[in-house]
C-alpha positions as CSV (number, residue, x, y, z in Angstrom):
1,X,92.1,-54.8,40.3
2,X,92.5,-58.5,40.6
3,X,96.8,-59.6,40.5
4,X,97.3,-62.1,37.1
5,X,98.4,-65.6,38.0
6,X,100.7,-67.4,36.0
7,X,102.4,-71.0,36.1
8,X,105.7,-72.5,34.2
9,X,104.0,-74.0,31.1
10,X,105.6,-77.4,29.8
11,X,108.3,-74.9,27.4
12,X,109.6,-73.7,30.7
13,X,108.1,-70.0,30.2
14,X,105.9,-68.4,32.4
15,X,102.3,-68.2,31.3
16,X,99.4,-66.4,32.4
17,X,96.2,-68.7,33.7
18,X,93.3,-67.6,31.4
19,X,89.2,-67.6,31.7
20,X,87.6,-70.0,29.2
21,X,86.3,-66.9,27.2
22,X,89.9,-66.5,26.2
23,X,89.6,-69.4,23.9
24,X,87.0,-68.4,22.0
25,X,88.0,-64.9,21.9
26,X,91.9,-65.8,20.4
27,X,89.2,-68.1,17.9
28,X,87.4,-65.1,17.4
29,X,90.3,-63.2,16.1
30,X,92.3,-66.0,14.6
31,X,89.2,-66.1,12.4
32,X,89.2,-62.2,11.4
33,X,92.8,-61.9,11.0
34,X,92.7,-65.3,8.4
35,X,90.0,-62.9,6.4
36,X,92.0,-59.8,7.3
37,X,95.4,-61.7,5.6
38,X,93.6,-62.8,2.7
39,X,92.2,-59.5,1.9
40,X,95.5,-58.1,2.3
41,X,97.0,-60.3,-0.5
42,X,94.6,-59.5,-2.8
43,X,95.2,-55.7,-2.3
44,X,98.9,-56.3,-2.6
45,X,100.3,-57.4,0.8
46,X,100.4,-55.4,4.4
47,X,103.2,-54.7,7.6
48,X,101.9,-55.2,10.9
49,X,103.6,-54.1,14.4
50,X,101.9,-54.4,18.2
51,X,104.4,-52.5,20.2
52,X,102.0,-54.1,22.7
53,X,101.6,-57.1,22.7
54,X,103.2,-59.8,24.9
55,X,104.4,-63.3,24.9
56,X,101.1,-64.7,23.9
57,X,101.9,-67.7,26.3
58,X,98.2,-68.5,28.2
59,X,97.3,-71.3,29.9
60,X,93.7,-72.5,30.1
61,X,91.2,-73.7,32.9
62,X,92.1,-77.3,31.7
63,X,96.0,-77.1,30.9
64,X,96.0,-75.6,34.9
65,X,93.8,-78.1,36.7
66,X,90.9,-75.2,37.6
């Protein structure tokens, strides 16, 4: 298995270099989860909780210089 590279994004984090099919996939699911929250209001409100999910901080192709 390939090692991740990252790089100090401009808020001083580190960040994880991402594939351009990253974009459209976090577009993807910003999409569903907009529906998802919507239909959840309508039934009366939800909780959610990712025990695994990280800092979200990515930094594409373009943001990198690849």
């Amino acid at each position: 298995m390939a090692r991740a590279t990252s790089h100090k994004a401009a808020d001083g984090y580190r960040a994880r270099d991402a594939a351009a099919w990253t974009e459209e996939k976090l577009m993807i699911l910003d999409a569903y989860l907009k529906a998802f929250a919507k239909a959840c209001a309508k039934a009366g409100g939800w909780y959610g909780l990712d025990l695994f999910a990280g800092t979200g901080a990515k930094l594409l192709g373009a943001q990198t210089g690849r």
